[in-house]
C-alpha positions as CSV (number, residue, x, y, z in Angstrom):
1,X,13.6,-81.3,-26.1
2,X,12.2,-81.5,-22.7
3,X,15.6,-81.3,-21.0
4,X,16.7,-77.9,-23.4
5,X,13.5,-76.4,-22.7
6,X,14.2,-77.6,-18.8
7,X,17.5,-76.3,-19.0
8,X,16.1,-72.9,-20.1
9,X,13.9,-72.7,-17.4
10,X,16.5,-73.6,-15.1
11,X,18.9,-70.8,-16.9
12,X,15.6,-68.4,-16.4
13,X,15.9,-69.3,-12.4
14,X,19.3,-68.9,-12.4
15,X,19.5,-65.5,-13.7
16,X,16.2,-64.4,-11.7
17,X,17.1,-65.0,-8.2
18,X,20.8,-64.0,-9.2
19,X,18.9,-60.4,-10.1
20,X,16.5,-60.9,-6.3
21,X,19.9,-61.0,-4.9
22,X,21.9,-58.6,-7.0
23,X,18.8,-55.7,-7.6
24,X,18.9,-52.5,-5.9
25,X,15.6,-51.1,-4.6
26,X,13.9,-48.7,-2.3
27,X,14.2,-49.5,1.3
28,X,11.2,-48.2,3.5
29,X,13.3,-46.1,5.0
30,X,14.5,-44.4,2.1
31,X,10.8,-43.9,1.1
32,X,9.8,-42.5,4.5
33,X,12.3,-40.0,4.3
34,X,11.6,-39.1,0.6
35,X,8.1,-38.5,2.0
36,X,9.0,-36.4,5.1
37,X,10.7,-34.3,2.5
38,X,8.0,-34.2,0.4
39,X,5.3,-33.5,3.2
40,X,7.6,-30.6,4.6
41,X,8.1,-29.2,1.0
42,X,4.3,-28.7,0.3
43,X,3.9,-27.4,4.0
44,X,6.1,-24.8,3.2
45,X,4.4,-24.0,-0.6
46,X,1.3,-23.8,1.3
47,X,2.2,-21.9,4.2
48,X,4.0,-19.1,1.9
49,X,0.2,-18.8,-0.5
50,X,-1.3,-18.7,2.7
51,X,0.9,-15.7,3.7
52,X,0.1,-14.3,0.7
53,X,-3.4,-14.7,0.6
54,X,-3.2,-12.8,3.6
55,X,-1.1,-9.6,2.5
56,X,-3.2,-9.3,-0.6
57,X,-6.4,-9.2,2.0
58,X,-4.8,-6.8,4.2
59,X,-3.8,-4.4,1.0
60,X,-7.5,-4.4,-0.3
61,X,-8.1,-3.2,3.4
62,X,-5.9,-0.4,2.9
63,X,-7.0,0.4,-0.9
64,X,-10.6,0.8,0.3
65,X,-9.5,2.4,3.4
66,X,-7.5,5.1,1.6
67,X,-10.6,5.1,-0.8
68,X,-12.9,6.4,1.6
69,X,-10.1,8.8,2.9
70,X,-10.1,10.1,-0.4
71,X,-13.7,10.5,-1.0
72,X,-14.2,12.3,2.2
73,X,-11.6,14.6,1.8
74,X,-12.4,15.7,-1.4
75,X,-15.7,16.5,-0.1
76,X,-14.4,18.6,2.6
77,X,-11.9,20.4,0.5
78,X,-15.2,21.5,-2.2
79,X,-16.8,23.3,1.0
80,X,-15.9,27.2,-0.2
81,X,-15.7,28.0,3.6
82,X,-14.7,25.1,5.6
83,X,-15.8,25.7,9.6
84,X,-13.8,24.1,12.6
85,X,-15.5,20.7,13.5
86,X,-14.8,17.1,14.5
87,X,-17.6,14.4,13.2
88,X,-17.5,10.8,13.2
89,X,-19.4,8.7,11.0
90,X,-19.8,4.6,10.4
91,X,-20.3,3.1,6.9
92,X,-22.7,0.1,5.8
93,X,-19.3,-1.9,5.7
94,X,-18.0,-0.9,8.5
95,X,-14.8,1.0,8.0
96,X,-15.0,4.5,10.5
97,X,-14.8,7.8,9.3
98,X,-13.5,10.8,11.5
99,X,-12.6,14.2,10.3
100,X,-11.5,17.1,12.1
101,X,-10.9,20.7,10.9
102,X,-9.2,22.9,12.8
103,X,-7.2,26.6,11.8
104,X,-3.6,26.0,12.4
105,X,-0.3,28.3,11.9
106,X,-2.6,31.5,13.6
107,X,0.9,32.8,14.4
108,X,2.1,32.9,10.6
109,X,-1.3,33.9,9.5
110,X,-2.5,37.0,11.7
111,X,-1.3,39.5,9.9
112,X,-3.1,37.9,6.1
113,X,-6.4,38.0,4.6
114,X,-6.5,34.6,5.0
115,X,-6.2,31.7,7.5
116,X,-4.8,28.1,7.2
117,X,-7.1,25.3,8.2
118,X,-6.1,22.4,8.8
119,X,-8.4,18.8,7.6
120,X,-7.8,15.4,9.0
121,X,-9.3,12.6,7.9
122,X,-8.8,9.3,9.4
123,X,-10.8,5.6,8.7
124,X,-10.7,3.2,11.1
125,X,-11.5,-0.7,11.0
126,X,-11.4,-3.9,12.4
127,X,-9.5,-6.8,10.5
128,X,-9.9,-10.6,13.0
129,X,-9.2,-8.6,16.3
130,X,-6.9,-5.9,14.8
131,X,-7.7,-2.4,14.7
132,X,-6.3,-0.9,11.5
133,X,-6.6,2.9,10.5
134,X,-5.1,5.1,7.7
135,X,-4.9,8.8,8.3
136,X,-4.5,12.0,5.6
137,X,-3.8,15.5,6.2
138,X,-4.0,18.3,4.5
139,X,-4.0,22.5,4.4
140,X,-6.5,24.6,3.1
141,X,-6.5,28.5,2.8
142,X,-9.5,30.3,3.3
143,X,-10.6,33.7,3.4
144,X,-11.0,35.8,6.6
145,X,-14.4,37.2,7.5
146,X,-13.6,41.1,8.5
Protein backbone atom coordinates (compact mmCIF):
# COMPACT_ATOMS: atom_id res chain seq x y z
CA UNK A 1 0.00 0.00 0.00
CA UNK A 2 2.86 2.26 0.76
CA UNK A 3 4.15 2.16 -2.93
CA UNK A 4 0.18 2.92 -4.41
CA UNK A 5 -0.14 5.54 -1.99
CA UNK A 6 3.71 6.61 -3.08
CA UNK A 7 2.74 6.31 -6.49
CA UNK A 8 -0.21 8.75 -5.97
CA UNK A 9 1.90 11.21 -4.49
CA UNK A 10 4.27 10.81 -7.14
CA UNK A 11 1.14 11.09 -9.85
CA UNK A 12 0.14 14.38 -7.60
CA UNK A 13 3.89 15.80 -8.42
CA UNK A 14 3.66 14.90 -11.70
CA UNK A 15 0.60 16.63 -12.67
CA UNK A 16 1.58 19.74 -10.29
CA UNK A 17 4.69 20.93 -11.69
CA UNK A 18 3.33 19.86 -15.21
CA UNK A 19 0.42 22.68 -14.26
CA UNK A 20 3.81 25.28 -12.66
CA UNK A 21 4.94 24.75 -16.16
CA UNK A 22 1.84 24.65 -18.25
CA UNK A 23 -0.36 27.64 -16.10
CA UNK A 24 -0.89 30.93 -17.40
CA UNK A 25 -0.69 33.92 -15.02
CA UNK A 26 -0.33 37.59 -14.68
CA UNK A 27 3.08 38.89 -15.38
CA UNK A 28 4.08 42.16 -13.46
CA UNK A 29 3.99 43.84 -16.33
CA UNK A 30 0.69 43.04 -17.37
CA UNK A 31 -0.51 44.20 -13.81
CA UNK A 32 1.37 47.51 -14.07
CA UNK A 33 -0.26 48.39 -17.02
CA UNK A 34 -3.72 47.20 -15.84
CA UNK A 35 -3.03 49.68 -13.10
CA UNK A 36 -1.78 52.63 -15.14
CA UNK A 37 -5.08 52.18 -16.83
CA UNK A 38 -6.89 52.07 -13.87
CA UNK A 39 -5.04 55.16 -12.17
CA UNK A 40 -5.69 57.24 -15.44
CA UNK A 41 -9.36 56.07 -15.55
CA UNK A 42 -10.25 57.43 -12.04
CA UNK A 43 -8.02 60.64 -12.74
CA UNK A 44 -10.23 61.27 -15.40
CA UNK A 45 -13.81 60.42 -13.28
CA UNK A 46 -12.39 62.75 -10.89
CA UNK A 47 -11.21 65.45 -12.86
CA UNK A 48 -14.69 65.55 -14.84
CA UNK A 49 -16.81 65.88 -10.93
CA UNK A 50 -14.34 68.24 -10.16
CA UNK A 51 -15.33 70.27 -13.32
CA UNK A 52 -18.55 69.89 -12.29
CA UNK A 53 -18.39 70.80 -8.94
CA UNK A 54 -17.13 73.86 -10.28
CA UNK A 55 -19.91 74.86 -12.90
CA UNK A 56 -22.55 74.12 -10.48
CA UNK A 57 -20.56 76.76 -7.99
CA UNK A 58 -20.25 79.21 -10.71
CA UNK A 59 -24.18 78.87 -11.61
CA UNK A 60 -25.31 79.45 -7.91
CA UNK A 61 -23.05 82.61 -8.46
CA UNK A 62 -25.12 83.72 -11.28
CA UNK A 63 -28.63 82.62 -9.62
CA UNK A 64 -27.95 84.81 -6.62
CA UNK A 65 -26.40 87.37 -8.81
CA UNK A 66 -29.45 87.60 -11.07
CA UNK A 67 -31.40 87.43 -7.67
CA UNK A 68 -30.23 90.52 -6.40
CA UNK A 69 -30.60 92.13 -9.95
CA UNK A 70 -34.04 91.18 -9.67
CA UNK A 71 -34.84 92.46 -6.26
CA UNK A 72 -33.27 95.79 -7.01
CA UNK A 73 -34.99 96.35 -9.99
CA UNK A 74 -38.17 95.69 -8.91
CA UNK A 75 -37.64 98.17 -6.37
CA UNK A 76 -36.75 100.76 -8.76
CA UNK A 77 -39.48 100.00 -11.16
CA UNK A 78 -42.29 100.54 -7.82
CA UNK A 79 -40.80 104.26 -7.51
CA UNK A 80 -44.10 106.17 -9.27
CA UNK A 81 -41.54 108.80 -10.46
CA UNK A 82 -38.16 107.43 -10.97
CA UNK A 83 -35.38 110.50 -10.90
CA UNK A 84 -31.99 110.31 -12.94
CA UNK A 85 -29.21 108.85 -10.61
CA UNK A 86 -26.34 106.45 -10.43
CA UNK A 87 -25.74 104.74 -6.70
CA UNK A 88 -23.53 101.96 -5.77
CA UNK A 89 -24.11 99.89 -2.90
CA UNK A 90 -22.16 96.60 -1.22
CA UNK A 91 -24.07 93.66 0.36
CA UNK A 92 -23.18 91.73 3.70
CA UNK A 93 -21.99 88.90 1.10
CA UNK A 94 -20.39 90.82 -0.95
CA UNK A 95 -21.86 90.78 -4.37
CA UNK A 96 -21.94 94.85 -5.77
CA UNK A 97 -24.92 96.58 -6.57
CA UNK A 98 -24.93 99.55 -9.12
CA UNK A 99 -27.89 101.16 -10.77
CA UNK A 100 -28.19 103.89 -12.94
CA UNK A 101 -31.33 105.71 -14.36
CA UNK A 102 -31.09 107.80 -16.96
CA UNK A 103 -34.04 109.32 -19.65
CA UNK A 104 -33.25 107.93 -23.03
CA UNK A 105 -34.96 108.19 -26.67
CA UNK A 106 -35.51 112.34 -25.75
CA UNK A 107 -35.67 112.57 -29.61
CA UNK A 108 -38.78 110.05 -29.89
CA UNK A 109 -40.25 111.36 -26.86
CA UNK A 110 -40.38 115.40 -27.10
CA UNK A 111 -43.31 115.84 -28.58
CA UNK A 112 -45.40 113.16 -25.66
CA UNK A 113 -46.67 113.49 -22.21
CA UNK A 114 -44.34 111.22 -21.23
CA UNK A 115 -40.53 110.39 -21.20
CA UNK A 116 -38.65 107.07 -21.38
CA UNK A 117 -36.25 106.30 -18.69
CA UNK A 118 -33.95 104.10 -18.89
CA UNK A 119 -32.82 101.58 -15.41
CA UNK A 120 -29.68 99.57 -15.27
CA UNK A 121 -28.82 97.43 -12.82
CA UNK A 122 -25.71 95.65 -12.71
CA UNK A 123 -24.07 93.16 -9.63
CA UNK A 124 -20.69 92.70 -9.47
CA UNK A 125 -18.44 90.00 -7.56
CA UNK A 126 -15.43 88.42 -7.03
CA UNK A 127 -15.18 84.43 -7.58
CA UNK A 128 -10.96 83.11 -6.66
CA UNK A 129 -9.49 86.24 -8.55
CA UNK A 130 -12.28 86.64 -11.15
CA UNK A 131 -14.46 89.42 -11.43
CA UNK A 132 -17.91 88.30 -12.53
CA UNK A 133 -20.94 90.68 -13.13
CA UNK A 134 -24.49 90.24 -14.57
CA UNK A 135 -26.26 93.20 -15.90
CA UNK A 136 -30.33 93.95 -16.68
CA UNK A 137 -31.94 96.67 -18.43
CA UNK A 138 -35.02 97.91 -18.72
CA UNK A 139 -37.54 100.97 -19.98
CA UNK A 140 -39.89 102.76 -17.94
CA UNK A 141 -42.46 105.43 -19.01
CA UNK A 142 -43.11 108.13 -16.82
CA UNK A 143 -45.11 111.18 -16.86
CA UNK A 144 -43.78 114.67 -17.73
CA UNK A 145 -43.89 117.40 -15.16
CA UNK A 146 -45.47 120.62 -17.19
Amino acid sequence: MKQGHRASVTGRQGRRSSFLNTATGFTLIEILVAISILGIAVTVVLQLFSANLKAISVSGDYTTAATKAQVKMRELLDEEKPVEQSLGEVTDDGYQIDTSIAETLQERTENLQVKMMEIAVTVHWVKGIKERSLTIRTLKTVKKEI
